[in-house]
C-alpha positions as CSV (number, residue, x, y, z in Angstrom):
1,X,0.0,0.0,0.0
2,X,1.6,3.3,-1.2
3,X,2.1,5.9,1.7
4,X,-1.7,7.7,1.3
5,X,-3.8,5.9,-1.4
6,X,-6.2,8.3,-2.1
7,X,-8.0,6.2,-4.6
8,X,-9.3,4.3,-2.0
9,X,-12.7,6.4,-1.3
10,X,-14.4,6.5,1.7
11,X,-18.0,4.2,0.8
12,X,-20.5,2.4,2.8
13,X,-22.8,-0.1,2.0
14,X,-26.3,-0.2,3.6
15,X,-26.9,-2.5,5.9
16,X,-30.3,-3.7,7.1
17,X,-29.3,-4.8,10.9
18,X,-27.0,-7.2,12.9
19,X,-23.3,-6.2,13.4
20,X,-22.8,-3.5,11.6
21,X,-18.8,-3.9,9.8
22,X,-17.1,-0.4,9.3
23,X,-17.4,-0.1,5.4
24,X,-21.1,-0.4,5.8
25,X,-24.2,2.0,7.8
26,X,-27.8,1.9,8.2
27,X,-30.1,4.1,7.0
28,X,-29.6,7.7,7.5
29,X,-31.6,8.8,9.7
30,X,-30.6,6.0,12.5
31,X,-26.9,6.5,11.2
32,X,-27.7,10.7,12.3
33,X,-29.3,9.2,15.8
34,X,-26.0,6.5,16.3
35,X,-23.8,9.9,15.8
36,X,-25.5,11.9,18.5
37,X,-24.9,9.2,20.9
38,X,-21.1,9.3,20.0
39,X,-21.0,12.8,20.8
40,X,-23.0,12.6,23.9
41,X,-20.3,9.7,24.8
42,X,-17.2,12.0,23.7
43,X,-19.0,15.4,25.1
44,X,-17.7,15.3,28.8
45,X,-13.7,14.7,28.6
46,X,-13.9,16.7,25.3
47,X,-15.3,19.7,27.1
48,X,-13.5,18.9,30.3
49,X,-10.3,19.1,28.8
50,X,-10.3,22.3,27.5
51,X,-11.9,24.6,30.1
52,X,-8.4,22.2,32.6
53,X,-6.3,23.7,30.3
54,X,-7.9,26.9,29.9
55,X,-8.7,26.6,26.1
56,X,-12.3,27.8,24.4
57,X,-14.9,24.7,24.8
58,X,-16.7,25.9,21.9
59,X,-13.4,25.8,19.5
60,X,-12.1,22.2,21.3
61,X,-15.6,20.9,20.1
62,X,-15.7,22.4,16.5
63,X,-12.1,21.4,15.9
64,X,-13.0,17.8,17.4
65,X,-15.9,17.6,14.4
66,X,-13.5,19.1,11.8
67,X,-10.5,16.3,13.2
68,X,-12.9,13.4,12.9
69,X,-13.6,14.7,9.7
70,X,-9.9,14.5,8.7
71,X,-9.4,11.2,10.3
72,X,-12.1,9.6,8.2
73,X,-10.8,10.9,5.0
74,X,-7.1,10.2,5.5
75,X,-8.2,6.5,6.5
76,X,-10.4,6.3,3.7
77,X,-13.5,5.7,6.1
78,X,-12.0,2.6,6.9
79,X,-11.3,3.3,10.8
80,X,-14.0,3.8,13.1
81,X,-12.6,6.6,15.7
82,X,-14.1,10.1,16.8
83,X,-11.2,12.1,17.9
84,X,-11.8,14.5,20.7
85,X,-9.2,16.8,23.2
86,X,-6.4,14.7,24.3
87,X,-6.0,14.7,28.2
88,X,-2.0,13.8,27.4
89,X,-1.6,17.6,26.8
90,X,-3.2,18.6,30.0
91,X,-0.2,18.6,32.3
92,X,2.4,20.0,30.0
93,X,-0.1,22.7,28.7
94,X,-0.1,24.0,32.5
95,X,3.6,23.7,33.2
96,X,4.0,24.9,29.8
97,X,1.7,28.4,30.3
98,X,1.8,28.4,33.7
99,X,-2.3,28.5,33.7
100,X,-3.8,28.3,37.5
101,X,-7.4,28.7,35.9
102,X,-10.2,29.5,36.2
103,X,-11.1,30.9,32.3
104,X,-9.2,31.8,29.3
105,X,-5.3,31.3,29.4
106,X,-3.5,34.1,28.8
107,X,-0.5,32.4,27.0
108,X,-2.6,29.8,25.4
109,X,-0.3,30.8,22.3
110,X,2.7,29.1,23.7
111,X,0.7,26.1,24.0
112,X,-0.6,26.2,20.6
113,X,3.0,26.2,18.9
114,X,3.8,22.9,21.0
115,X,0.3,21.5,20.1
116,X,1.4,22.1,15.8
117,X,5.0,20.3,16.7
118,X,3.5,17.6,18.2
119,X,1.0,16.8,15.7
120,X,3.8,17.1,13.0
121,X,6.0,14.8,14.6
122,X,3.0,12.6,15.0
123,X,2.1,13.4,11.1
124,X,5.8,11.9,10.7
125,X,5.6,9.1,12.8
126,X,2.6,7.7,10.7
127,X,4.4,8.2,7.2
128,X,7.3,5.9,8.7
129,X,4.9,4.0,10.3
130,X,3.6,3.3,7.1
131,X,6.2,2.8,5.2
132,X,7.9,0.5,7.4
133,X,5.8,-0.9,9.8
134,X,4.7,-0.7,13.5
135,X,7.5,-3.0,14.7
136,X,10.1,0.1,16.1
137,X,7.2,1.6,17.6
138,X,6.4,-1.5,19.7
139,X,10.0,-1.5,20.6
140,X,10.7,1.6,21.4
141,X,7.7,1.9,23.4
142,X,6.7,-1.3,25.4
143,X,3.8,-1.7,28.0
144,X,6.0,-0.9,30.7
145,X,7.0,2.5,28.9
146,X,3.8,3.5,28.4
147,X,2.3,2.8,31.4
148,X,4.2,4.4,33.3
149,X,4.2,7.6,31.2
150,X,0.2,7.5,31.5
151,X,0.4,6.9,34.7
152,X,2.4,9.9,35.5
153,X,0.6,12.1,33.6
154,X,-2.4,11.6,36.1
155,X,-0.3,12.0,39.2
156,X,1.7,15.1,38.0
157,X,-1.4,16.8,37.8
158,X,-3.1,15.7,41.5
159,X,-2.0,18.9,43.0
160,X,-4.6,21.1,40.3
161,X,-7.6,20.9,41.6
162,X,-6.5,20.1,45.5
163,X,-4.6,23.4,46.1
164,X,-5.9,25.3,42.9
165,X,-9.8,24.9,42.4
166,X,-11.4,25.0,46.3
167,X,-10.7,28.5,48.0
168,X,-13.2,27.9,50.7
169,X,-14.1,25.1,53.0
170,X,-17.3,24.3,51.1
171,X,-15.5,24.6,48.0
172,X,-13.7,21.6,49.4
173,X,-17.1,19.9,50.5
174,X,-18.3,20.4,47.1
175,X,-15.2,18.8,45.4
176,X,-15.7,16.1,47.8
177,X,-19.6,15.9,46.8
178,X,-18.6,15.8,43.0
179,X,-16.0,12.6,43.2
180,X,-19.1,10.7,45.0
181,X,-22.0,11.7,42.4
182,X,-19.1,10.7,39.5
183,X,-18.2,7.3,42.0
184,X,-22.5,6.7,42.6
185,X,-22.9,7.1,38.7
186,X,-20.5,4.8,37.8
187,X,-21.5,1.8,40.2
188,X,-25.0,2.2,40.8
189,X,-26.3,2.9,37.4
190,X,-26.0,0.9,33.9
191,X,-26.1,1.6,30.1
192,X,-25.8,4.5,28.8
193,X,-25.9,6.3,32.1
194,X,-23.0,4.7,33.2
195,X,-21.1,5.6,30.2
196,X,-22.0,9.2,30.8
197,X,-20.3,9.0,34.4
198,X,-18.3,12.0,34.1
199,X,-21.3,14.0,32.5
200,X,-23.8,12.9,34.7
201,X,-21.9,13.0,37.9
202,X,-21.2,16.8,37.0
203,X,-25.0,17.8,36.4
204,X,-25.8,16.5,39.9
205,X,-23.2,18.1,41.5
206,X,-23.8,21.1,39.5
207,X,-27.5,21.1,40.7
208,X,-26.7,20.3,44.3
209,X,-23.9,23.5,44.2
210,X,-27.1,25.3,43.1
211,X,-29.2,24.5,46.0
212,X,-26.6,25.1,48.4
213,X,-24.7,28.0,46.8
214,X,-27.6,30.2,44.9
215,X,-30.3,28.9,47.1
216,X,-29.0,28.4,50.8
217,X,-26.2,31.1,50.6
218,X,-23.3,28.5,51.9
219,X,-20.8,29.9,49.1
220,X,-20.3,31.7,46.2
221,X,-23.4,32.0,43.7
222,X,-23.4,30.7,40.4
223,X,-23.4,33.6,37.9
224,X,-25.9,32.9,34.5
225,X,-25.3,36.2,33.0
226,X,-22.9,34.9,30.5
227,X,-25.5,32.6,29.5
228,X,-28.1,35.1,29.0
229,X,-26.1,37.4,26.8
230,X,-24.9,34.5,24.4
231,X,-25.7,34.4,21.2
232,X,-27.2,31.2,19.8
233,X,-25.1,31.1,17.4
234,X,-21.8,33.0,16.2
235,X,-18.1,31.9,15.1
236,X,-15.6,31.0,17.6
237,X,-12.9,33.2,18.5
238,X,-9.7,31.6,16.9
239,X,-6.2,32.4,18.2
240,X,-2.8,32.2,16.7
241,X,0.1,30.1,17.5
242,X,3.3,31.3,19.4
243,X,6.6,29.0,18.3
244,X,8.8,29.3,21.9
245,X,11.6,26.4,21.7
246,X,10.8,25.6,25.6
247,X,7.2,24.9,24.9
248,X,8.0,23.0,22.0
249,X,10.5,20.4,23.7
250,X,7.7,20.6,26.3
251,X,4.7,19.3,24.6
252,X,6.0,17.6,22.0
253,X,7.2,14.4,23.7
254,X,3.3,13.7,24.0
255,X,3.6,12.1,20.8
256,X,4.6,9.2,22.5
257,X,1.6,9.0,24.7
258,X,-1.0,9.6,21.7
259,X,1.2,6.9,19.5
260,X,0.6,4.1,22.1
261,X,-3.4,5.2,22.9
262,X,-3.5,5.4,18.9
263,X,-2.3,2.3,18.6
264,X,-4.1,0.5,21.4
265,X,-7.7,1.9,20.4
266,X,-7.1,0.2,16.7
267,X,-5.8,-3.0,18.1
268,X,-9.3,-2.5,20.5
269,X,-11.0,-2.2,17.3
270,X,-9.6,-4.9,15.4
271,X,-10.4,-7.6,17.8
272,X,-14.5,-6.6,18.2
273,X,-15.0,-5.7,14.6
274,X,-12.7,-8.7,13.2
275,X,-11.5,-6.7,10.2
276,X,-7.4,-5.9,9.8
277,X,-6.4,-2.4,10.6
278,X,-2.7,-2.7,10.5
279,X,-2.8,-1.7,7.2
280,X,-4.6,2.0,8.5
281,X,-2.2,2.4,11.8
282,X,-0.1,4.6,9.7
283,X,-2.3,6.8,8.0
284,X,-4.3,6.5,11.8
285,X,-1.7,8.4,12.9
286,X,-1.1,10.2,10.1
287,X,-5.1,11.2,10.4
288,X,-4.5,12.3,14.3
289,X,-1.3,14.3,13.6
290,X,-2.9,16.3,10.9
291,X,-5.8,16.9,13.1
292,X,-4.1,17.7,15.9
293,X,-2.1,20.7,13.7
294,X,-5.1,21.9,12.1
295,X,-6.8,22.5,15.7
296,X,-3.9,24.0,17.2
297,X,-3.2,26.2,14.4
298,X,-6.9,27.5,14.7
299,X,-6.4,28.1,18.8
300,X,-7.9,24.4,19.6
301,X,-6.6,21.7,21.7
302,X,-4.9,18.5,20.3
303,X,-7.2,15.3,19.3
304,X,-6.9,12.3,20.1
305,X,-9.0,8.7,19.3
306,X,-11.3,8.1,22.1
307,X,-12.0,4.9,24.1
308,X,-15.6,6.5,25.2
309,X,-16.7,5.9,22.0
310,X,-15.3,2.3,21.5
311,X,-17.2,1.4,24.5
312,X,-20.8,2.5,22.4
313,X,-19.4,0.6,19.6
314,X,-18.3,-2.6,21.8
315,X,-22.2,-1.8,23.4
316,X,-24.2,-1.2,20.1
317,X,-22.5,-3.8,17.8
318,X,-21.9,-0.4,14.9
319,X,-18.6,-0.4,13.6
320,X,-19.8,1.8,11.1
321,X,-17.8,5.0,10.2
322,X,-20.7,6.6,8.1
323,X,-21.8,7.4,12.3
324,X,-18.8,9.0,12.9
325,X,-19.4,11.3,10.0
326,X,-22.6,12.3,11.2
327,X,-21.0,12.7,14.7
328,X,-18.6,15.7,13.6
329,X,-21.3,16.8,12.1
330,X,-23.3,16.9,15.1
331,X,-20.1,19.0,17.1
332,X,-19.6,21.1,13.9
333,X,-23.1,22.7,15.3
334,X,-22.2,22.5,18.6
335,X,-19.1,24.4,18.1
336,X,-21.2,27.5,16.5
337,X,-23.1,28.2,19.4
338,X,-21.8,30.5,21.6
339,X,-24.2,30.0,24.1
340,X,-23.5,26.5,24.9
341,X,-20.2,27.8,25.6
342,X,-21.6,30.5,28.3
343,X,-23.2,27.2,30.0
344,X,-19.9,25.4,30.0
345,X,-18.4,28.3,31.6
346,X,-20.9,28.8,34.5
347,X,-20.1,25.4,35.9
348,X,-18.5,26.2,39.9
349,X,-14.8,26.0,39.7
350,X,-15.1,23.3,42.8
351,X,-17.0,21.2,40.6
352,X,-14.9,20.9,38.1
353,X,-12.3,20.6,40.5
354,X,-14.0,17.2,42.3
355,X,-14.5,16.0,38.5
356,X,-10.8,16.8,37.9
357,X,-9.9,14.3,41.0
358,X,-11.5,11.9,39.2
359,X,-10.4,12.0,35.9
360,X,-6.6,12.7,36.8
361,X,-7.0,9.8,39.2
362,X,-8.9,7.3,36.0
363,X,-5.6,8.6,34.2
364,X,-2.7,7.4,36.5
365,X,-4.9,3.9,36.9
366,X,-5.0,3.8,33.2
367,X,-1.3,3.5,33.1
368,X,-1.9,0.4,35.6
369,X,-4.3,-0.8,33.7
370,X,-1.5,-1.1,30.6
371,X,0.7,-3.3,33.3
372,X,-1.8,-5.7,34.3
373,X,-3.7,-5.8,30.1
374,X,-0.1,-6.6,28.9
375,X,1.3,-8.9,31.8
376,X,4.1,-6.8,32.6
377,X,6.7,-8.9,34.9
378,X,7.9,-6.8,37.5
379,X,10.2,-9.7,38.6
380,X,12.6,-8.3,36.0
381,X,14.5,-5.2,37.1
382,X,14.7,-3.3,33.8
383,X,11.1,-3.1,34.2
384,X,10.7,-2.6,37.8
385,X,13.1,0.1,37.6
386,X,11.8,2.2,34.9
387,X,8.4,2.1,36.4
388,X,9.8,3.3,40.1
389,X,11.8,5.5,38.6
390,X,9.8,7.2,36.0
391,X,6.6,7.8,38.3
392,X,9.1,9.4,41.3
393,X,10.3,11.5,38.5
394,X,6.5,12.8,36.9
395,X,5.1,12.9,40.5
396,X,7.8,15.0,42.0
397,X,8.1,17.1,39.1
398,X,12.0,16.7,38.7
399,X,12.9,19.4,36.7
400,X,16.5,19.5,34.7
401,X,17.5,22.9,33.2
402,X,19.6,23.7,29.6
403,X,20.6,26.8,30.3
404,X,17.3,28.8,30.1
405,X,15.6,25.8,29.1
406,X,13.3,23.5,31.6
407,X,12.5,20.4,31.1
408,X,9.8,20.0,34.0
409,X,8.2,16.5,35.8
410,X,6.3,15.5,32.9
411,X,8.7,16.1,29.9
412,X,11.6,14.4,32.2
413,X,9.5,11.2,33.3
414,X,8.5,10.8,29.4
415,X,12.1,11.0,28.0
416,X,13.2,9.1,30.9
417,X,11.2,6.0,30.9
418,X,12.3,5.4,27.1
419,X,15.9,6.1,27.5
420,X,15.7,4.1,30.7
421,X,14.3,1.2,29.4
422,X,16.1,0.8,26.3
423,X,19.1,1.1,28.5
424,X,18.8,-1.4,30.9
425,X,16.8,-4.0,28.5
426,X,20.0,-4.2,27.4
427,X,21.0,-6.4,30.5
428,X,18.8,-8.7,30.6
């Protein structure tokens, strides 16, 4: 297969019922309904991401539409993926800005130059990935690599919404209310519900922070003003890129993270759907790099492919990426209304931080999860050192300095584990 065959056209057969393979769809209108569920699935860490990092909702949703978009053409609608805001970009985005939230990021340029480099060297990743194979990747990254690099990206970033994002005692009650509506959500209910943990969990702690706050006077109101004054509709404001070489050597290594999720979600989808994607995993990548530049370079964040929406697929039995289609669709008109980005914006800060806890927590137990999924043996010390190593590092934010370059916790525990581990594989 030549690097990008773009004789191969993106076509789908109709389909009557059963499983439904990724070359073919239903009929249109259940195709349309299918994609509003896959945005309702994507919709909480895709919004959630941004507003961490502080990035425009609105624009993180839009480019998340215009990315799937991209992705489906690239693969030749052979690859069933919605790609929404990557939480890999979260911690170095911070350290990067030096955000403390709440609302817009003042350097949010700095972040965007990183966000472009990262999605080109991602971009060039996929053409060698395609030309070559996926065999160096594998190598150069193993379980125990990118475990531990996931893992760390959760537990560099515990400190947020703990010291940041609760400046009152009932801020910290609230926090504390959030993490057990999320926790409730995700035990005690099923289907699609419990899919929507994160988005759920948030509404009810968003309506108990109104009962409390607006209605009993325990802390700070919400404010709905912003909301009023929205338009319905209108264009998002777009910002331009900033090129700083410290960001860039920053955020850039988070090509490594969104390689091995990449990766993992298409071997995910090869063994429900039974088709081959190996052929795709470069031009996958290839997809997500280009996506990832085109959102940056319009002021959004970087996109990733999104295990939310496997899990509808595993649940539904649709492979079918005529619903993905209709998804970005579905964001594209999201992303136009500036009043659903008003209503973003009014959630309490302390909600978001309790929903924070959670999801930087699901992150560092994500990195786990790639130990125990892949067997890791922690009996050998190449591997039980670069783990140990590698999370001290992220976690305590080591920091090493090139002159009046710093390469902070994050940056440090990603370059670290890979050096590492192709260092002391070497005695074993």
């Amino acid at each position: 297969m030549s690097l990008l065959n773009w004789q191969e056209k993106p076509m789908a057969t109709l389909a009557d019922g059963g499983v439904i393979a990724p070359d073919e769809r239903l009929p249109w209108p259940q195709t349309a309904v299918m994609g509003v569920q896959h945005v309702v699935a994507m919709f909480g860490a895709t919004v959630l991401a941004p507003i961490l990092m502080g990035f425009d909702p609105n624009l993180a949703i839009l480019m998340s539409g215009i990315g799937t978009l991209i992705f489906y053409v690239v693969t030749g609608g052979k690859v069933p993926s919605y790609l929404g805001s990557s939480f890999a970009f979260i911690g170095v985005v911070i350290a990067a800005t030096g955000y403390a939230g709440p609302g817009p990021n003042p350097n949010i340029g700095v972040a965007l130059g990183g966000i472009i480099a990262c999605g080109l060297l991602y971009a060039l990743i996929g053409a060698v990935v395609q030309a070559v194979g996926t065999g160096w990747v594998e190598r150069l990254m193993p379980p125990v690599v990118t475990g531990a690099v996931v893992a760390v990206i959760g537990l560099n970033l515990a400190a947020i919404p703990i010291k940041n994002m609760a400046a009152s005692n009932f801020d910290s009650w609230m926090q504390a209310l959030t993490f057990v509506c999320v926790a409730a959500v995700a035990v005690f209910t099923r289907g699609m519900v419990q899919r929507l943990l994160i988005l759920v969990g948030l509404a009810l702690a968003t309506l108990a922070y109104l009962l409390l706050a607006n209605g009993l006077e325990l802390g700070k109101p919400m404010d709905f003003s912003g909301i009023a004054g929205a338009a319905w509709f209108g264009w998002p404001a777009l910002r331009a890129p900033v090129f700083q070489a410290g960001a860039l050597l920053l955020i850039a290594p988070v090509v490594l993270i969104l390689v091995a999720e990449n990766l993992g979600h298409l071997k995910a989808v090869t063994a429900m759907t039974g088709r081959d994607l190996d052929p795709y995993i470069g031009r996958a990548f290839i997809g997500d790099g280009l996506a990832t530049m085109v959102s940056g370079a319009a002021g959004g964040t970087g996109v990733t492919t999104y295990a939310e929406n496997i899990g509808v697929m595993a649940a539904t039995r649709i492979y079918s990426t005529a619903v993905f289609v209709a998804a970005a669709c579905v964001a594209l008109v999201l992303g136009f209304s500036p009043k659903f980005g008003a209503l973003i914006q009014a959630i309490p800060l302390p909600v978001m931080g309790g929903v924070s806890i959670v999801v930087f927590g699901l992150i560092a137990v994500a990195g786990a999860r790639i130990w125990v999924d892949n067997k890791v043996d922690f009996s050998h010390n190449a591997n039980l050192l670069t783990a140990a190593i590698t999370l001290i590092l992220g976690t305590g934010d080591f920091t090493l300095k090139f002159g009046g370059f710093a390469l902070g916790g994050i940056g440090t525990a990603t370059f670290g584990a890979v050096l590492l581990h192709a260092l002391l594989r070497r005695g074993t």
